[in-house]
DRENKOL-271238 format. One record per residue: residue in three letters; x, y, z of N, C-alpha, C in turn. Coordinates in steps of 0.02 Angstrom, whole numbers, plus 50000, padded with zeros to 5 digits. Example, Ala and Ser with C-alpha at 12.3 -4.5 7.8 and 13.67 -1.06 7.14 Angstrom:
% residues 2
ALA506604971650390506154977550390506604983550390SER506424988850354506844994750357506455000250394
This chain:
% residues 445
UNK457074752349793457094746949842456594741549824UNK456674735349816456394730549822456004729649868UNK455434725749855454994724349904454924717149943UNK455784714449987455974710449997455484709750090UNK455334706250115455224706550194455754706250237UNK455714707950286456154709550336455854706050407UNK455404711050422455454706250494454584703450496UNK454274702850560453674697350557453204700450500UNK452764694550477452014698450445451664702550478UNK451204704150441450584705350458450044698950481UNK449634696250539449394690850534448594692150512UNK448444687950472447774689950458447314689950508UNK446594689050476446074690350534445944680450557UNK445814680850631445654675550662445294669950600UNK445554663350615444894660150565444314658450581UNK443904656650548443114655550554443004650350619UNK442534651850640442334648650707442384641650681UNK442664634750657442484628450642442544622750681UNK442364616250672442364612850744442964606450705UNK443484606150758443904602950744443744595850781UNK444194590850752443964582650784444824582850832UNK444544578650863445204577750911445594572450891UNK446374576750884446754572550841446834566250897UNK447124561350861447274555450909448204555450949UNK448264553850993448964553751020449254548151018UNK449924548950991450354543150994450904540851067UNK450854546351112451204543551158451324546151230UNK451494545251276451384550751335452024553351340UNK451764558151384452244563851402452454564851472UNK452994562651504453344564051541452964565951593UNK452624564551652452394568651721453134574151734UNK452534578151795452954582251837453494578151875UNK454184578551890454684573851909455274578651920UNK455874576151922456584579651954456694583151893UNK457044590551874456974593051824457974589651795UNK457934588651750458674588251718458884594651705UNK459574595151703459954600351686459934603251612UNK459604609351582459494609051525460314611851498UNK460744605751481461474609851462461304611351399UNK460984611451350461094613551282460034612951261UNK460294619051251459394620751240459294620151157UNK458764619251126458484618451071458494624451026UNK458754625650987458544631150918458124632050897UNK457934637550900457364639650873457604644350799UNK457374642450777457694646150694457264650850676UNK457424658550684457224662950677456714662150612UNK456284668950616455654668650551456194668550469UNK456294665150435456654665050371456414669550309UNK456764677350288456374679650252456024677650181UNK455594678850161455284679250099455534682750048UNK455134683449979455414685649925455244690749893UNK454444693749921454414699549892453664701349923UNK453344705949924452754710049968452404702949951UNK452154701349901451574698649868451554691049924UNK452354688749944452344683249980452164685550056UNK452234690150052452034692350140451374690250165UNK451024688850120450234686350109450324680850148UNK450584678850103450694668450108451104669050177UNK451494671450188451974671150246451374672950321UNK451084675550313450754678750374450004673150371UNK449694669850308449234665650313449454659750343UNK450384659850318450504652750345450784652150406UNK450904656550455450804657650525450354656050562UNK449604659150521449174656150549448874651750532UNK448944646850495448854641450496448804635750558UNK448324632450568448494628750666449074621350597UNK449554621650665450134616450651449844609950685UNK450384605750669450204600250682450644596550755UNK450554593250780451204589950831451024584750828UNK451724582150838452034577250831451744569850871UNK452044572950937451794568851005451424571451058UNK450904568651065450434572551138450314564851170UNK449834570251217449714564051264448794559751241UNK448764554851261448154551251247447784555851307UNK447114553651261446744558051286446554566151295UNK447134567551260447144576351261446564580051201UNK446404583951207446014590551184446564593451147UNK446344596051090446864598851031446394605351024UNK446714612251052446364617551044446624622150993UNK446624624750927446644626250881446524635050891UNK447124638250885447024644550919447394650750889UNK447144653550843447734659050827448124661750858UNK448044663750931448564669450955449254663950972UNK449024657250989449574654651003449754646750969UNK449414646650900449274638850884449154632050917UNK449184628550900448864622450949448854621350993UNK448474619251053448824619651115448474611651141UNK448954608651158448794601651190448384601151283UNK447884598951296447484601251347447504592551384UNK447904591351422447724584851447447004581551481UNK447244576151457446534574651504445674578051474UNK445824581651417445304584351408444674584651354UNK444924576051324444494574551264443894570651275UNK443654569151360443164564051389442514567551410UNK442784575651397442174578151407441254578751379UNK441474575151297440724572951277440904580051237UNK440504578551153440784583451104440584589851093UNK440074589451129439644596151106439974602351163UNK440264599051240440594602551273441314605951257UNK441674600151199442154599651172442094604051123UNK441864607251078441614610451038441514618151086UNK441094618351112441044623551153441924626451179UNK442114623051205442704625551226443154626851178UNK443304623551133443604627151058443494631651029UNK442744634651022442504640251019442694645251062UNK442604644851106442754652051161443344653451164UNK444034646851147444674649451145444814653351101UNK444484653251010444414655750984444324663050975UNK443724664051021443294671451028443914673451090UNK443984668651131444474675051174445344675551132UNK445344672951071446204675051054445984683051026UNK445404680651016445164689550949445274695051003UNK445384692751067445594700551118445974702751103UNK446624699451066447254701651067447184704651003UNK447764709850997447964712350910448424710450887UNK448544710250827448814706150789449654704950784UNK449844712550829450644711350879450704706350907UNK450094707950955450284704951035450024696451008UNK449644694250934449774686450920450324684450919UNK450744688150864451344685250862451744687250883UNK451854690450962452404689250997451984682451050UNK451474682751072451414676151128451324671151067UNK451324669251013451454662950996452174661850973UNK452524667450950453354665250977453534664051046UNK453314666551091453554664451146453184657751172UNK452814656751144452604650751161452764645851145UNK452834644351077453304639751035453874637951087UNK454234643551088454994641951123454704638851182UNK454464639051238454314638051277454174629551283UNK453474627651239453204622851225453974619751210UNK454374621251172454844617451139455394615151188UNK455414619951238456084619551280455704614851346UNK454994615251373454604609651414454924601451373UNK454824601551305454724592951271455464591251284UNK455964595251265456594593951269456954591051340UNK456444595151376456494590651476455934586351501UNK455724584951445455154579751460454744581051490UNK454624589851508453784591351548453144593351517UNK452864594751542452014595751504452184603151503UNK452004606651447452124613951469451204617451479UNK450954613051499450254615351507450004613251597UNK450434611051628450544609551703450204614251748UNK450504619951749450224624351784450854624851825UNK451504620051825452094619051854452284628151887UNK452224630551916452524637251966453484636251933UNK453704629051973454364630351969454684626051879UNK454484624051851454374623351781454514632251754UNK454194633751767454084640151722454694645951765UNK454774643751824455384647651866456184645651816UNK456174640051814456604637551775456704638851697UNK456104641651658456274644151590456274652351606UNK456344655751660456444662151675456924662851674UNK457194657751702458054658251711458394656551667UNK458054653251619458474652451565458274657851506UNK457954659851497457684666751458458244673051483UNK458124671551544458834677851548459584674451558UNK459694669051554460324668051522460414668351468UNK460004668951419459994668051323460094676551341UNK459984679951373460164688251387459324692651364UNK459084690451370458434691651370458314697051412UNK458074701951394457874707951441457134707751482UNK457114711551546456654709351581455864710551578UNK455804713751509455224717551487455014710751426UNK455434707851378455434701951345455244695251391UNK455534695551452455374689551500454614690251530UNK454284694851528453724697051579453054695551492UNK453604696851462453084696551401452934688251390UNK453444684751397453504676251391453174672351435UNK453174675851503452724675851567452064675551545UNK451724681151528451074685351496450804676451459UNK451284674951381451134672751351450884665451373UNK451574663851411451224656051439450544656951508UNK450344662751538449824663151555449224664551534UNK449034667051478448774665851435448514659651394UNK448994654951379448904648451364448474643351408UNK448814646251467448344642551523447564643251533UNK447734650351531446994652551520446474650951461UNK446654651251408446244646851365446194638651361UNK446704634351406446574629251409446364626451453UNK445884631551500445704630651586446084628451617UNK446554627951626447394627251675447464633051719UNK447574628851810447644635451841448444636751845UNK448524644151858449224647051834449164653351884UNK449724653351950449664655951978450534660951957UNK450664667251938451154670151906451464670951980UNK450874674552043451224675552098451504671552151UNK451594664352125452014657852172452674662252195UNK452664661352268453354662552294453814661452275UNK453824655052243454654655252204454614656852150UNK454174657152111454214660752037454274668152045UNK453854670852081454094676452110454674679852131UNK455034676652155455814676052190456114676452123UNK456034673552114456414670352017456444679252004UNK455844679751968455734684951932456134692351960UNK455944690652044456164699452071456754699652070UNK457124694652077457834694052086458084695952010UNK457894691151959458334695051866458094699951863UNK457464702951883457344709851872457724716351901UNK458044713751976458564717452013459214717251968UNK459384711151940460094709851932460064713651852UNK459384712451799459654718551745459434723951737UNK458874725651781458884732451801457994733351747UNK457694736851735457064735851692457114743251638UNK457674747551631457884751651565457954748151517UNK457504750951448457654746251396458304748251369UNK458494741951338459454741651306459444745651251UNK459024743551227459004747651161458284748751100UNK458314756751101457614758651068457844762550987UNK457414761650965457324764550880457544771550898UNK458094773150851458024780450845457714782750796UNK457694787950814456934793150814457104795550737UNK456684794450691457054798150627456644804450651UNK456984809850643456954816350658456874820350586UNK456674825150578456594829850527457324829650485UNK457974831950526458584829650497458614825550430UNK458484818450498458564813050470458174811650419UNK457504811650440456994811850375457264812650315UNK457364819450305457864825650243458094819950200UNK458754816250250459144811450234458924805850180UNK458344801950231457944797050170457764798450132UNK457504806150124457214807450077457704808250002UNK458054811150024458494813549987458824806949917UNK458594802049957459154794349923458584793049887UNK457684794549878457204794949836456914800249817UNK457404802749771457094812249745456324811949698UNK456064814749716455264814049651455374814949600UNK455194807749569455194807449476454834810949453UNK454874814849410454814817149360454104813649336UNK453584817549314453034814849295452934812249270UNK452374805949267452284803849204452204802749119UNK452444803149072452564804049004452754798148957UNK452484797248921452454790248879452704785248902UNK452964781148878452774771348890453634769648923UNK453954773648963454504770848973454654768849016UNK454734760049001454544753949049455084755749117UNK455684758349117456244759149170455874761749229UNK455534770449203455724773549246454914774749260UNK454574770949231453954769749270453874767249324UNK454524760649327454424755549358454864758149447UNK455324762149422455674766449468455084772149514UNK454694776249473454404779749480453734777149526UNK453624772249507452844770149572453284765349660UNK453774763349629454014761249697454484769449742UNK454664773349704454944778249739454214781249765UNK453704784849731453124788849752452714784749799UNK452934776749811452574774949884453034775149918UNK453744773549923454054775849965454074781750005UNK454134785949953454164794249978453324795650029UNK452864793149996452054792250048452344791050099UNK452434782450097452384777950166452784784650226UNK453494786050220454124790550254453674797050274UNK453434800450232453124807350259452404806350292UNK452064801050260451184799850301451504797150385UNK451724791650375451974787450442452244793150471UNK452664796650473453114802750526452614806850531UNK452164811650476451734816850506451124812650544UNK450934806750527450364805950574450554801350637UNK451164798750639451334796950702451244790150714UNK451134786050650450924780950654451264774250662UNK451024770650703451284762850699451434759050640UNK451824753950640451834751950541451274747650542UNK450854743950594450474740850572449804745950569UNK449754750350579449214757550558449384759150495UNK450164760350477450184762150412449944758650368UNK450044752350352449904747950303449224747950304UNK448794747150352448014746650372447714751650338UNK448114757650327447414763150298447194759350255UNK446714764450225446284760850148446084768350115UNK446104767850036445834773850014445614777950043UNK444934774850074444424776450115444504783250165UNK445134780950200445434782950251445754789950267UNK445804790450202446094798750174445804803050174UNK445734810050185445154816250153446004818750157UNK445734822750083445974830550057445734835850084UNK445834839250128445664845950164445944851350128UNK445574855350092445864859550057446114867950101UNK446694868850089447124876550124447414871850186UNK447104866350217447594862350277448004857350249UNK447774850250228448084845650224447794839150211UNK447954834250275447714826150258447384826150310UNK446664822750321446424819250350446464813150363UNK446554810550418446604799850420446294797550467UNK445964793150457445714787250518445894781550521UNK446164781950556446384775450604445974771350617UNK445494764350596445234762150605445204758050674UNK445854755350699446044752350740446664750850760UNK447024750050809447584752050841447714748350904UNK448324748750922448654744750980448434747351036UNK448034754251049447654757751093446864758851099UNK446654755451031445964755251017445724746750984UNK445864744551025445594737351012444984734850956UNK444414740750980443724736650968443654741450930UNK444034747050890443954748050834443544753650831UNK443574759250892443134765850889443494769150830UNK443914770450812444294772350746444524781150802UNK445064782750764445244789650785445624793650719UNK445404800850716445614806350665446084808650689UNK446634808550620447234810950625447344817950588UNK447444823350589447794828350553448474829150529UNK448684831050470449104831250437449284838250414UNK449674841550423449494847750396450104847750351UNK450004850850264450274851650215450694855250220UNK451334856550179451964858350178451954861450114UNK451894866350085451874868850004452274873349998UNK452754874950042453294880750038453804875350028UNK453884866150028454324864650036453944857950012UNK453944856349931453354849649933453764842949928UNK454564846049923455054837049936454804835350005UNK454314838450066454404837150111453824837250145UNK453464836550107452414837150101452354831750097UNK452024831150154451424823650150450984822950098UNK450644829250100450244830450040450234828649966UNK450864831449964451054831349893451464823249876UNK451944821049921452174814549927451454807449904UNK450914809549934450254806349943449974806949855UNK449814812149868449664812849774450014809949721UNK450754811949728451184805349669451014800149680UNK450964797349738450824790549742450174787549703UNK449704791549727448984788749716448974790849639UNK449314794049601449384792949512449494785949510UNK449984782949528450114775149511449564770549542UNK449354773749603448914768249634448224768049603UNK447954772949583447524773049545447384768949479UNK447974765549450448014763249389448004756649410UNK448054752549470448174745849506447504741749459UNK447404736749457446894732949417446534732049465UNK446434732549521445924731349563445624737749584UNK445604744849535445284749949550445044750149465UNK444784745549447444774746749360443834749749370UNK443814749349310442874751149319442334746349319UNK442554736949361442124735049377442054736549465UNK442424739449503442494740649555442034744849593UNK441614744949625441334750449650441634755149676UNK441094760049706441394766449762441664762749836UNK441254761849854441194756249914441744752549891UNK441754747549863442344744549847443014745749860UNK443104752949816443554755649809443984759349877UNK443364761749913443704765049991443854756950020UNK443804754150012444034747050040444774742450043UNK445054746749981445534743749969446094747349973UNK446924743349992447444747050025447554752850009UNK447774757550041448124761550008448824761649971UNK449284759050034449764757450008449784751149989UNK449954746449932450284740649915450644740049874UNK450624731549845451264728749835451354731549766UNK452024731949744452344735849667453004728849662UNK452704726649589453144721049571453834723149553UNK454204719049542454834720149512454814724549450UNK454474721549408454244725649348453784733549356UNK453584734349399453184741349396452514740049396UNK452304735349417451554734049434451154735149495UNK451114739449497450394739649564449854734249566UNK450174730049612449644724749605449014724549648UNK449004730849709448534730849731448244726749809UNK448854722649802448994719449878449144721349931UNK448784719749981449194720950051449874719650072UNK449954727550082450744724550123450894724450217UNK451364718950204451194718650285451624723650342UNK451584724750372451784727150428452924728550408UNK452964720550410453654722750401453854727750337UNK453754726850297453614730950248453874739450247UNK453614741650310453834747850342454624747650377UNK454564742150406455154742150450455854741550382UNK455654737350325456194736550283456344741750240UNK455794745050237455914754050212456504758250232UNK456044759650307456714763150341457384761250371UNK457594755350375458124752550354458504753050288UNK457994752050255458584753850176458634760750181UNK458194762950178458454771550175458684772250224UNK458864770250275459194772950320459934770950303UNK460114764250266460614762050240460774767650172UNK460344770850127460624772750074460864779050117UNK460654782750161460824788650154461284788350214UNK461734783450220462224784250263462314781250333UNK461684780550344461514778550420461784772650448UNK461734770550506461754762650530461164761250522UNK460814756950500460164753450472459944750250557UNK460284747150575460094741250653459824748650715UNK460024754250703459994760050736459154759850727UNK459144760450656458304761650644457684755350623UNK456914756950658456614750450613456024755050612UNK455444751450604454834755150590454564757350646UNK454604760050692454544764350749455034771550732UNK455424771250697455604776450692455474784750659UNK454744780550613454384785850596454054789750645UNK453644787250699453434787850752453634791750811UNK454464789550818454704792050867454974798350850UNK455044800850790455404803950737455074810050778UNK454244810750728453494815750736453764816350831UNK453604812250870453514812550942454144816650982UNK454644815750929455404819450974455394825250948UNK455174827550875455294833650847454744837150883UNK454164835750912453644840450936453854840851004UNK454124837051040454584840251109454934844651104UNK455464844151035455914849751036455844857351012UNK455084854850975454784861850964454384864551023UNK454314862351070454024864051127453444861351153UNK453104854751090452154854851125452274854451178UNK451544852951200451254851651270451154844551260UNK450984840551321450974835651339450294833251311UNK449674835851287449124834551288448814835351200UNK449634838651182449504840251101449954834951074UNK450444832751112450844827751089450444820451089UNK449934819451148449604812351142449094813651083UNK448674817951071448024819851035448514816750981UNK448974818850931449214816450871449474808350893UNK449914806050932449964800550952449754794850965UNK449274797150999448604792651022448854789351063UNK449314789551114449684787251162448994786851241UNK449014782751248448684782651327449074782051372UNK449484780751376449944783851443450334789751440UNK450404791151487450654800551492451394799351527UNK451494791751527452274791651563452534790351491UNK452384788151458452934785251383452794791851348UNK452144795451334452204801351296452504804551323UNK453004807951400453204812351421453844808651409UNK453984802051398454764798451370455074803251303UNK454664807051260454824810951230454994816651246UNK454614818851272454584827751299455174829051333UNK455364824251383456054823851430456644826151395UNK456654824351339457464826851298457474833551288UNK456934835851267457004844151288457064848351346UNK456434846051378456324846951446456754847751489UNK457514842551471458124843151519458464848551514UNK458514853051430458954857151427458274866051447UNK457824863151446457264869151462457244871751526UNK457494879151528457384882651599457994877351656UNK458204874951627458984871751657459294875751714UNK459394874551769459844878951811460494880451799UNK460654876251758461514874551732461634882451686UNK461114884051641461334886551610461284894551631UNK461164895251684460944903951712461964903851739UNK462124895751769462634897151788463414894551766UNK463384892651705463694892651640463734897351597UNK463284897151566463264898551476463264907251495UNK462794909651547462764915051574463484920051593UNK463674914851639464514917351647464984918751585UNK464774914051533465154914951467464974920951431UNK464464924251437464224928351409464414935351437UNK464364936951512464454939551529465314940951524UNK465814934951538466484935351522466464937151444UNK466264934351402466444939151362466244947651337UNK465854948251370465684956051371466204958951418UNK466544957051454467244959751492467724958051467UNK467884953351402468494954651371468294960551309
């Protein structure tokens, strides 16, 4: 498989605290006024993929990049913001610079709350947002209650589910909040808005990743069998051989440790211990549940009665090729060295180049293998390693408290979203007065 992207980057880390000048405005913007009928809303043209890991770099730097606009209003404050790029602040460039400065800063320090998901879903939803305000000529920084009632309603006419709308909600309150804008979410009629699409589509999600399961696993695995060791200079199946042995890693590390794809990609050498008679050790440096980076240990336990299907052993082929990457050569330190990815980018040609790969990266994995070995691909994305580990330990019976410890789940309602599929057919009443009767009828024929 190629190392083509699929869905968002990885976004890098926030940029450096710097003090921006306030761009100048060419024109005003529309006051609060009678809203027009939005008959034909604006396109937004989905993220356009890239060409190979190495661009995922560039793709995720150039996200965050602060953009430029077009038209603002005179006098506005231009706040320069990773989680949600620029944000136009009326009225707010008279404050004298050093105050001006100050407040650019702190928008800054408060985007770094968020992780690097939750950036780029509130600056997609913001975009759209911002985009669909200019198109009706309003300020989307107003604080407008029924403004924002009105892109609710149109979010769930595009069929938008009500967990996506609450998230778009989130995002443009947020915005406010870094641009000192008051934003009240609980206005009676925005309120109304909201309770009412939330009645009418109900708040079950439509549709979730299935779970690659041990089965299924088998499956992917199977469409990347382990090459054959390494042995003299033959350019093919070298080049075959380091993109299959991270494949085969990424599929068995991600499912036994339960991990998110943006955790997967994140390990680092570092990150690993060899536990000898158990398995893998991992730390998690940081996570969608651990913000500020207490880090959490993962266990892995080895498979050697069965090593197509060992983390362990999957991990070791890999790290033959990764070890040879030019950025582990012998000017590199120790230190150094625990520093750098575990998994990255493998060129067309068979090069470990030693790059970060981003997040989608995972998701376009298990899609192809889910495509080679038969599957519907749209069925699966990179959650499915995850959900895979979390459904097979329900059906083996854990407990609720052994299933989060590997998970790292903090809620005990979504970790028991697993456990339930067993749970329904466990100690069942149905079956004392079914399956029972069958048994018994056939001991009387």
């Amino acid at each position: 498989m190629s190392d083509q992207p699929d869905l968002d980057p990885t976004e890098p880390a926030a940029p450096p605290l710097t003090r921006h000048e306030t761009v100048p405005l060419v024109g005003p913007m529309a006051g609060p006024g009678p809203l027009p009928c939005p008959a034909v809303d604006p396109a937004i043209p989905p993220h356009a993929p890239a060409a190979a890991d190495c661009q995922d770099q560039s793709d995720a730097s150039r996200d965050a990049a602060p953009a430029t606009t077009a038209a603002t209003v005179p006098g506005a404050l231009i706040l320069q913001t990773s989680l949600l790029g620029p944000l136009t602040v009326p009225d707010a460039a008279g404050s004298g610079a050093e105050l001006e400065d100050l407040f650019r800063r702190a928008a800054v320090y408060a985007t770094r709350a968020r992780g690097d998901g939750t950036r780029r879903t509130y600056r997609s939803a913001w975009r759209q947002y911002e985009a669909w305000c200019i198109s009706l000529g309003r300020e989307p920084l107003a604080g407008d209650p029924d403004t924002i009632a009105m892109h609710v309603v149109h979010l769930a006419d595009r069929g938008l589910a009500v967990s996506s709308i609450r998230v778009a909600l989130a995002a443009i309150k947020t915005a406010h909040l870094l641009a000192g804008r008051s934003l009240d979410l609980r206005h009676t009629r925005l309120a109304m808005v909201v309770d009412g699409i939330t009645r009418a589509k109900g708040i079950r999600p439509r549709r979730q990743a299935a779970p690659a399961v041990p089965d299924v696993l088998r499956r992917m695995l199977a469409t990347r069998p382990s090459p054959a060791p390494l042995s003299g200079a033959r350019a093919a199946s070298v080049t075959r051989a380091a993109i299959v042995a991270r494949e085969r890693a990424m599929l068995l590390v991600g499912f036994g440790a339960a991990l998110r794809r943006s955790e997967l990609v994140a390990l680092t050498l570092g990150d690993v211990e060899t536990v000898p008679e158990r398995g893998l050790r991992l730390t998690v440096r940081r996570s969608k549940t651990d913000q500020h980076g207490a880090g959490q240990a993962i266990a892995v336990w080895a498979n050697p009665q069965d090593p197509g299907f060992c983390p362990l052993a999957a991990l070791d082929a890999w790290l033959v090729h990764r070890r040879r990457a030019a950025d582990l050569d012998w000017t590199a330190s120790e230190a150094a060295r625990a520093e750098r990815p575990l998994f990255c980018a493998v060129t067309k040609a068979g090069t470990v180049t030693g790059a970060h790969l981003s997040d989608k990266a995972v998701a376009r994995l298990v899609k192809q293998a889910a495509r080679d070995a038969g599957l519907d691909p749209e069925r699966y994305s990179g959650h499915s390693l995850r959900a895979g580990l979390a459904t097979a330990a329900g059906d083996e019976g854990s407990g609720l408290a052994e299933l989060m410890r590997q998970t790292r789940h903090k809620s005990t309602a979504v970790a028991l979203g697993y456990l339930r599929p067993a749970d329904l057919w466990r100690n069942n009443v149905t079956e004392r007065v079914f399956w029972q009767r069958q048994e018994d009828g056939n001991e009387t024929d």
